[in-house]
C-alpha positions in Angstrom: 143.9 136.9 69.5 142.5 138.8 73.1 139.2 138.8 70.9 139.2 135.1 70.1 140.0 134.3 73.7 136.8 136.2 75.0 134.9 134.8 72.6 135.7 130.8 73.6 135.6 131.8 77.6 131.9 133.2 76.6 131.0 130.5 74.7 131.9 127.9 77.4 130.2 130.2 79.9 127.2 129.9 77.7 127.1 125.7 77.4 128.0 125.4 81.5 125.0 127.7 82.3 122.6 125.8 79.5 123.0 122.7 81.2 122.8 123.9 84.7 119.6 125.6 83.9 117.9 123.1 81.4 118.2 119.9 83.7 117.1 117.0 80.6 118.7 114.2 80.8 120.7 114.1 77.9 123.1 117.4 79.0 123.8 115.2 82.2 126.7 113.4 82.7 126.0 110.6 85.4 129.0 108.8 85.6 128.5 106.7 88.6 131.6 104.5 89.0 130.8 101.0 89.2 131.0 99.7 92.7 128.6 102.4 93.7 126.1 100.9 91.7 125.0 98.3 94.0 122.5 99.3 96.2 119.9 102.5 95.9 122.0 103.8 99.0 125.2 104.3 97.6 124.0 105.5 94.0 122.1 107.9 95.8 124.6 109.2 98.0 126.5 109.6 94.3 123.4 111.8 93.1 123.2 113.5 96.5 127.1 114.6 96.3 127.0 115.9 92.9 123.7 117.5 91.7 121.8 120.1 93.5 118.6 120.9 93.2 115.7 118.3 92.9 115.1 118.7 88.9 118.7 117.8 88.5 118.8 115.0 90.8 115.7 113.6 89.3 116.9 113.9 85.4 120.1 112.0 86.7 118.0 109.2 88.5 116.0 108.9 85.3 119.2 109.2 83.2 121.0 106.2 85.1 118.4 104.0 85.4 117.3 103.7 81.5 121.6 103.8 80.7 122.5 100.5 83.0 119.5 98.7 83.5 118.5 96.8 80.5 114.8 95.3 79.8 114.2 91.9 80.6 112.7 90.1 77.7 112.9 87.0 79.4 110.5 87.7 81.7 108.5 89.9 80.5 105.4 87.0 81.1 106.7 86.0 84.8 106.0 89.3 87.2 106.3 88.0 90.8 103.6 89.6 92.5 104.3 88.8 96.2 107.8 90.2 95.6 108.7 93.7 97.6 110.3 96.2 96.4 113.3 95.6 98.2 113.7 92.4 96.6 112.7 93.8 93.2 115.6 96.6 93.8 118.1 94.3 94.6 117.4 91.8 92.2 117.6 94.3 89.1 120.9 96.0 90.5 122.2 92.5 91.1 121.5 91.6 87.4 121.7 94.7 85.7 117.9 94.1 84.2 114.7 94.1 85.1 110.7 94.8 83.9 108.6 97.7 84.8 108.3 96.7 88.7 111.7 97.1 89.1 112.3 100.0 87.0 109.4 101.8 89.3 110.7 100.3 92.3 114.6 101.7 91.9 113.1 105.2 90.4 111.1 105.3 93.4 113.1 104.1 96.1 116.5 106.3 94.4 113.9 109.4 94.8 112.9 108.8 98.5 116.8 108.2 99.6 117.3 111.9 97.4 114.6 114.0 99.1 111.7 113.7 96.5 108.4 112.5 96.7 107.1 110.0 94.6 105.2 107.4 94.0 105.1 104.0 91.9 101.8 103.2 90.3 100.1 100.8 88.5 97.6 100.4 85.3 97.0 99.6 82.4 98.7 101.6 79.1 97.5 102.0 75.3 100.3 101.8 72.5 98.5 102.3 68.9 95.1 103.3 70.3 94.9 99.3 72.1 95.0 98.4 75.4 98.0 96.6 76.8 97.0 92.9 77.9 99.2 93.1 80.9 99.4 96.0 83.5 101.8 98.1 83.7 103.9 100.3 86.4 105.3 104.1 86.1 106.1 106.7 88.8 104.8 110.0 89.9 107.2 112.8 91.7 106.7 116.0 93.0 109.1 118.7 91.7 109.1 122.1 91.6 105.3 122.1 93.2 104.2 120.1 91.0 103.6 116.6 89.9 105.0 114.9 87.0 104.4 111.2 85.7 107.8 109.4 84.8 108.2 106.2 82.6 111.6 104.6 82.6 110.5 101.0 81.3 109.0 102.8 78.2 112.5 104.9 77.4 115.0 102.0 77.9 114.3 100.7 74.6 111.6 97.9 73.6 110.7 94.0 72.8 110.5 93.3 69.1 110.0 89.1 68.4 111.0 88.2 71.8 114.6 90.0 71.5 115.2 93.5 73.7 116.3 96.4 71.3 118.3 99.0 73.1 117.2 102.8 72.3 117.1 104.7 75.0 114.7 107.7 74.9 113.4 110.0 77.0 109.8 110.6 75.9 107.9 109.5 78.9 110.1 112.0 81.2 108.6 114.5 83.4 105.7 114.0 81.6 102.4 116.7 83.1 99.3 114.5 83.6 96.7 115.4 81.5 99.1 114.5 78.5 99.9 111.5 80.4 96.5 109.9 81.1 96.4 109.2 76.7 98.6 106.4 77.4 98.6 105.7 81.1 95.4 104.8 83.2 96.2 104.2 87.0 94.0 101.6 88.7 93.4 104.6 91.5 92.3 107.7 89.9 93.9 109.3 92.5 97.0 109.0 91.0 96.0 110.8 87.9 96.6 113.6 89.1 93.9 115.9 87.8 90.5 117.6 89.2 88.6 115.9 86.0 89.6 111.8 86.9 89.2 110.0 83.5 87.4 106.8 83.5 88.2 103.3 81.7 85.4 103.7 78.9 87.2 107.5 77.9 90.5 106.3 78.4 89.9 103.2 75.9 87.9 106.0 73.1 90.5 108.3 73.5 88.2 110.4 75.1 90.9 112.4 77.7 90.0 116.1 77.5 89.1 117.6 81.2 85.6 118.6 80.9 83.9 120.3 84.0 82.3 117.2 85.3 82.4 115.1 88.5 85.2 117.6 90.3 87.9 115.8 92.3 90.5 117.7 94.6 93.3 115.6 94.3 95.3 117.9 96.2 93.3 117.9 99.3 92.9 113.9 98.4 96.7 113.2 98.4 97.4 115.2 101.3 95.2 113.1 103.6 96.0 109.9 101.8 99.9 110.7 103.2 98.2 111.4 106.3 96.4 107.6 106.3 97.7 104.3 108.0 98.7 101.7 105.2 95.7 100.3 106.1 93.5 103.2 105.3 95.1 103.5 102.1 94.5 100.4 100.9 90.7 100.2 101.9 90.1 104.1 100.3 92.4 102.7 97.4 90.0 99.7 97.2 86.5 102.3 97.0 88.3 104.2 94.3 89.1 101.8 92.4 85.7 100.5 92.1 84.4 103.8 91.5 86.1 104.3 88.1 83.9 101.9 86.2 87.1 99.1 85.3 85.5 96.2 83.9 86.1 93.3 86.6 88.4 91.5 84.7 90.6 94.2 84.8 90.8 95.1 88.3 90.4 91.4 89.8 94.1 90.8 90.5 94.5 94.3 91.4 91.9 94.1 94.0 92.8 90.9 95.6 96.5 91.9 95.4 95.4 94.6 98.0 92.9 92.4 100.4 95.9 90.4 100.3 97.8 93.5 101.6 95.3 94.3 104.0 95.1 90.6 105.4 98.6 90.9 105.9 98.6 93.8 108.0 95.8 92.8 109.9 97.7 89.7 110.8 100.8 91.8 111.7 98.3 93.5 114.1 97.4 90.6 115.6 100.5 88.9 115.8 101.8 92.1 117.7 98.6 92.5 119.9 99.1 88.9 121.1 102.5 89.3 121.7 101.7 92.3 123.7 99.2 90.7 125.8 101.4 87.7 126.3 103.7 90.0 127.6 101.6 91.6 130.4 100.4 88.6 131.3 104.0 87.9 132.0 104.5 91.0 134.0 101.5 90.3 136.0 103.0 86.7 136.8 105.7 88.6 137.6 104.4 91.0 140.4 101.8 88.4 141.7 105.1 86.2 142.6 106.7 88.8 143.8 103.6 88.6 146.6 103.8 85.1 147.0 107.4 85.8 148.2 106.4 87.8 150.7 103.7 85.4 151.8 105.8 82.6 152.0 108.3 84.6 154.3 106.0 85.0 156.6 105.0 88.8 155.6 108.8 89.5 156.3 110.2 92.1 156.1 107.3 93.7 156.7 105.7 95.9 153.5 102.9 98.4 154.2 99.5 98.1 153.1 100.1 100.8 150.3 102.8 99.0 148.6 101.5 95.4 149.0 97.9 97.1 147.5 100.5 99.0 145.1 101.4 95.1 144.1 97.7 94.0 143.6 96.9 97.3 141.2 99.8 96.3 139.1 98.9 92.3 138.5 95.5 93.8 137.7 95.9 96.4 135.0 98.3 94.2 133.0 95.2 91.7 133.2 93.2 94.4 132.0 95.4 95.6 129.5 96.1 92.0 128.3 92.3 91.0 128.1 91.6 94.6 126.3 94.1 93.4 123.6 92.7 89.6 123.7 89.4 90.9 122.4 90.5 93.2 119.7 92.2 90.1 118.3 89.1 88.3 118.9 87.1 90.8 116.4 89.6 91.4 114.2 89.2 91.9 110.5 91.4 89.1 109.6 90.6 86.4 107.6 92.8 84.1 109.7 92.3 85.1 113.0 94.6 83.6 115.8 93.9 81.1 118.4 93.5 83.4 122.2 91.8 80.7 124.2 94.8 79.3 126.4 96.2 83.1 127.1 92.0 84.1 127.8 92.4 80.9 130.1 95.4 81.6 132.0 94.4 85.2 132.4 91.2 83.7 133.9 93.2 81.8 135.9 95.9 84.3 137.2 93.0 86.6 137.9 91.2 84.0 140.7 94.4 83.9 142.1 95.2 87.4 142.6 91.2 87.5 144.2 92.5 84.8 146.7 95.3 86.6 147.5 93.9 90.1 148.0 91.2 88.3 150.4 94.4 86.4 152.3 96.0 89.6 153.4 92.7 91.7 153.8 92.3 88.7 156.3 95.7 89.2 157.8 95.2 92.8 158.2 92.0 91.9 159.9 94.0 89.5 162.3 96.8 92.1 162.6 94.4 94.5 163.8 92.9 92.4 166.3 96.4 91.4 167.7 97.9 95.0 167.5 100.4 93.9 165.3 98.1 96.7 162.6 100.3 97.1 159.3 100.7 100.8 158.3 
């Protein structure tokens, strides 16, 4: 009996520490209960509480995802592409389903709120040695110093005469890249993931092997794309892109997708700059009254010529500053550029004034002098 004891304690010893070291999905349990499945924050405060280290918390991601959110066959033609990814989370958590944007979106956005880094990316895939009509979107992560490509949409099952079957697999998880690239071709080679970036003519002949040609360091590369301003990504994104030899069909939604992106944030720019200078031209209204005050008590109380001159400095760096942000707007990159002419105008206009008022109480220190009533 002691012996059969020993023997069940060891062999439940042995099944804890199998799945504690061997982190696949399937020996995870990730029983989230339901009303902590509505946002990304709460299911990853879930994830957070009860798994450890990074390769666990990823395989339970991964594992939740492709167990509660079904494909959406129904639109499977109707990708919104001006939707963000906070929309696309919340829509697919709302509903329970989603495509590949919003499988990548909640994988990705589930990894950043757990620690990991990761990426979602987009491409085009090959199924059967043909190219996919439609593009496609998977994730990258960094675990264990290294990075692995993940494909939830392709495990959650697939589309068979317009109906969704439901088989969930986990063949596209944790996948290393050069085994990847046979059936996944990002739009930026950077996100390949290798020192030998494969191009659209090998990836449609099957032609992946990394031959010593054309070296890329990724590494370095990703490090100072993380480094970069949105902006900067998308422009080096954009030269990249158009490096790797895609035919122009392939890559001309892609491409305008990211002007688009680019537009935006150069309009964001402006908008901000504007408001800025709106706002010192405010201030300098501001301290230029606070002059006029003075003047029309009569110089009383009396201020010295340091702080009155202390008044003048201020009206006219916030001109300065104002005007400096005026003409950035005025050579921005933006395809719709805004309107500066009546702020350029009234900053004309505040500056006379402030000229005629610097000249009224040089003349009244003039005057004060002469009577002996000298400011100090």
């Amino acid at each position: 009996m002691k012996f059969f004891l020993l023997f069940i304690v060891a062999t439940l010893f042995f099944q804890i520490g199998f799945a504690q070291n061997l982190p696949i999905p399937e020996k995870i349990s990730v029983n989230i209960p339901i009303h902590q499945t509505h946002t990304t924050s709460d299911i990853a405060d879930f994830i957070n509480k009860h798994f450890d280290s990074d390769e666990i918390k990823i395989a339970a991601i991964y594992k939740w995802i492709i167990s509660n959110i079904k494909y959406d066959a129904d639109s499977i033609h109707y990708v919104i592409l001006d939707e963000d990814n906070e929309q696309r989370v919340t829509f697919a958590l709302r509903r329970k389903k989603g495509v590949c944007e919003n499988f990548a979106a909640i994988f990705n956005d589930l990894c950043s709120k757990c620690g990991i880094k990761s990426f979602a990316i987009e491409g085009y895939t090959k199924q059967a040695g043909s190219i996919e009509r439609r593009p496609h979107v998977w994730c990258a992560a960094w675990v264990n110093n290294e990075w692995n490509l993940y494909d939830p949409t392709w495990d959650v099952g697939f589309v068979r005469n317009g109906d969704f079957m439901n088989e969930v697999h986990y063949n596209y998880f944790k996948i290393n890249p050069s085994t990847f690239i046979q059936t996944h071709l990002p739009f930026d080679p950077l996100f390949q993931f290798l020192n030998y970036p494969v191009k659209y003519k090998e990836f449609i002949s099957g032609i992946t092997k990394q031959d010593q040609k054309d070296y890329f360091n990724f590494i370095d590369s990703l490090n100072f794309y993380e480094k970069m301003s949105r902006l900067d990504q998308y422009s080096s994104s954009i030269l990249r892109i158009r490096n790797t030899q895609w035919p122009s069909l392939k890559i001309d939604t892609k491409l305008k997708r990211i002007q688009f992106e680019i537009e935006v944030i150069n309009q964001d720019s402006d908008m901000s700059l504007y408001n800025s200078a709106v706002f010192d031209y405010n201030r300098a209204i501001d301290y230029l009254n606070i002059f006029l005050t003075y003047r029309n008590n009569q110089l009383q109380p009396v201020k010295s010529i340091s702080e009155v001159d202390e008044i003048f400095e201020n009206v006219q760096k916030l001109i300065t500053a104002s005007m400096i942000k005026l003409k950035s707007i005025n050579t921005s990159k933006a395809t719709l550029v805004l309107d500066t002419g009546d702020l350029q105008k009234n900053l004309d206009d505040i500056g006379y004034k402030l000229k005629e008022q610097k000249q009224f109480f040089k003349n009244e220190i003039s005057i004060a002098k002469e009577t002996g009533f000298e400011h100090k």
